[in-house]
C-alpha positions in Angstrom: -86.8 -52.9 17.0 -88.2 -49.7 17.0 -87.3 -49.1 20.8 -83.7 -50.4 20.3 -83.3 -47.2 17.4 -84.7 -45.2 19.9 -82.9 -45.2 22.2 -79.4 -45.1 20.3 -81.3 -41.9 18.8 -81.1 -40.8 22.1 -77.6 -42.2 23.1 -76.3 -40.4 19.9 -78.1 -37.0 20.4 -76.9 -36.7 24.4 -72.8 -37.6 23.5 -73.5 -34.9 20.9 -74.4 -32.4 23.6 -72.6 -33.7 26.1 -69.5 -33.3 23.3 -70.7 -29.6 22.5 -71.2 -28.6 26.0 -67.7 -29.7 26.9 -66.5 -27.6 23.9 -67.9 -24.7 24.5 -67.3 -24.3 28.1 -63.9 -26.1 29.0 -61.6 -26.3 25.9 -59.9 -22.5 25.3 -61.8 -20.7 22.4 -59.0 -18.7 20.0 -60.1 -16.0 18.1 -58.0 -15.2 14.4 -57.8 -11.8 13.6 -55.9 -10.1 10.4 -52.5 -8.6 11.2 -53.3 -5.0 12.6 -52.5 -2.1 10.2 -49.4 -0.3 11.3 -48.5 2.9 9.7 -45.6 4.3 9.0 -45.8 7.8 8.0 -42.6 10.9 7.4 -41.8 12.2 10.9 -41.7 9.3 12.9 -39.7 8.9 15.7 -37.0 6.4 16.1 -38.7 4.9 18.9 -42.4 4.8 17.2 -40.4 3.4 14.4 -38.7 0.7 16.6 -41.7 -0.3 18.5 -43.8 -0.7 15.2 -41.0 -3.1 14.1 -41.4 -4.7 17.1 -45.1 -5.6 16.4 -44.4 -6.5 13.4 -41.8 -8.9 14.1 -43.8 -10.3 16.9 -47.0 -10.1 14.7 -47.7 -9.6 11.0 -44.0 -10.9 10.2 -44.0 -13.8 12.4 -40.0 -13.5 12.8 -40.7 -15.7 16.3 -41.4 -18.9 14.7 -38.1 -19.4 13.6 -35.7 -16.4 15.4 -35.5 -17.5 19.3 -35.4 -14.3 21.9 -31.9 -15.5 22.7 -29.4 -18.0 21.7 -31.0 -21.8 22.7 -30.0 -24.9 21.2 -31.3 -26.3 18.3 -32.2 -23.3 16.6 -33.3 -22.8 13.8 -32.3 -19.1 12.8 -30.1 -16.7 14.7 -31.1 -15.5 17.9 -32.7 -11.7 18.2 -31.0 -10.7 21.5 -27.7 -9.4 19.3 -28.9 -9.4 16.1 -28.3 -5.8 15.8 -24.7 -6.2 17.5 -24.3 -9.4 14.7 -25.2 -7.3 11.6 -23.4 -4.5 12.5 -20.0 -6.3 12.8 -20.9 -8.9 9.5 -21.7 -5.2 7.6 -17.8 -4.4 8.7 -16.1 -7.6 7.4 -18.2 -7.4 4.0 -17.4 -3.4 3.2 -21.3 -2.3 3.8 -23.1 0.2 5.8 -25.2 -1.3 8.6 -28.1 -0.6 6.8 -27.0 -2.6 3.5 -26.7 -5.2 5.6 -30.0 -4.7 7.1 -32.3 -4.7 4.4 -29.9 -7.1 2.3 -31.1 -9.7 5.3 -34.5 -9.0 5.1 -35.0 -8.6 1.3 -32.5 -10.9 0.1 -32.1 -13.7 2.9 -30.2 -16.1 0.7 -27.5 -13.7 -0.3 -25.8 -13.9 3.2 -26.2 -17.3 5.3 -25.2 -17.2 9.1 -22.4 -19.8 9.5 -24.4 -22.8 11.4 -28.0 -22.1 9.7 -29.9 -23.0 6.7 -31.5 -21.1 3.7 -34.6 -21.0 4.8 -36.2 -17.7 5.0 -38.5 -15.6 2.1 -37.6 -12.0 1.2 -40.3 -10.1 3.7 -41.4 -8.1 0.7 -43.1 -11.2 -1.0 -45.3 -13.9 0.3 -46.2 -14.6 2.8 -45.0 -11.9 4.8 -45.5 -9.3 2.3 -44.0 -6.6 4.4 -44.5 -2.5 3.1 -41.6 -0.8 2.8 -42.3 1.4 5.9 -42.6 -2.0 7.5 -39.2 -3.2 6.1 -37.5 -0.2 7.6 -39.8 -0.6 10.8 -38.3 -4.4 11.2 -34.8 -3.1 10.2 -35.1 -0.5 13.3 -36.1 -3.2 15.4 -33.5 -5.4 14.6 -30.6 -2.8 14.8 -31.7 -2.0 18.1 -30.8 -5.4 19.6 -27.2 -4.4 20.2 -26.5 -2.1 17.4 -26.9 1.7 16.2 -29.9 2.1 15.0 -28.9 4.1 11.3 -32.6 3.3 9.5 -35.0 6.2 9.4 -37.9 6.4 7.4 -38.3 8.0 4.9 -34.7 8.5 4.8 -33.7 4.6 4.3 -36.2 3.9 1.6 -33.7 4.5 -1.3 -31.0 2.2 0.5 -34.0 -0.2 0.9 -34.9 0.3 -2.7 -31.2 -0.3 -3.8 -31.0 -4.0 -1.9 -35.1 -5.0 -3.7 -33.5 -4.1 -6.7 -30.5 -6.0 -6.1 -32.2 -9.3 -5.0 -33.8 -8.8 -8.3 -31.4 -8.7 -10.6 -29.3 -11.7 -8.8 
């Protein structure tokens, strides 16, 4: 009896190792780091200020999961190739400026539905994205660069910005 535990003792404790070993050494180890603090301070350029939206979008945001790089089927939000190109001209039809539009997308998602998609996206400035509103404009620079005029400028854009929060607020 006694040799019969030992040994499945033995059998247990090698598979363990065996299972560890494996782990560690063949099975891709992922590392999760907080999002990466961009700052977005008076003065910056319109390309710092694009590039930092692209981060975000691509990072902190996590715009990706749902917004392809360009139009594919089956997606699930509009695609970011034109976006810029797509807000601009919607901004005409409605009677806004591009950068209404903009932050009205961002802030207020569920005021303005793309013909073919669902209401599925939070305002950036809550959870979970929780976006600054250097960030906001950052993203909104981004976005207006796929195929528009980039109009956003920071700090220039933050009462426009501040007009659309309030806005989404008040519904």
């Amino acid at each position: 009896m006694k040799a019969g535990v030992l040994k499945l003792a033995i059998i247990v404790v090698g598979l363990n190792l065996l299972f560890l070993y494996i782990g560690l050494y063949f099975l891709p180890q992922s590392e999760s780091r907080p999002p990466q603090v961009i700052r977005i301070e008076e003065g910056i350029a319109q390309e710092e200020l694009i590039a930092a939206g692209e981060k975000i979008v691509f990072g902190k945001g996590q715009c990706m999961v749902c917004h392809p790089a360009t139009a594919e089927p089956g997606m699930r939000a509009p695609a970011m190739a034109t976006i810029g190109a797509d807000m601009e001209r919607e901004a005409k039809q409605r009677g806004m400026t591009p950068e209404e539009q903009v932050f009205e997308a961002l802030v207020n998602p569920s005021k303005y539905i793309v013909k073919g998609f669902e209401d599925m996206m939070s305002p950036v400035q809550k959870p979970p994205t929780s976006l600054t509103d250097g960030e906001i404009i950052a993203v909104a620079a981004y976005l207006q660069s796929k195929g528009g005029k980039v109009t956003v400028t920071f700090p220039g854009s933050v009462p426009v910005l501040h007009a659309q929060i309030e806005k989404a607020r008040v519904k």
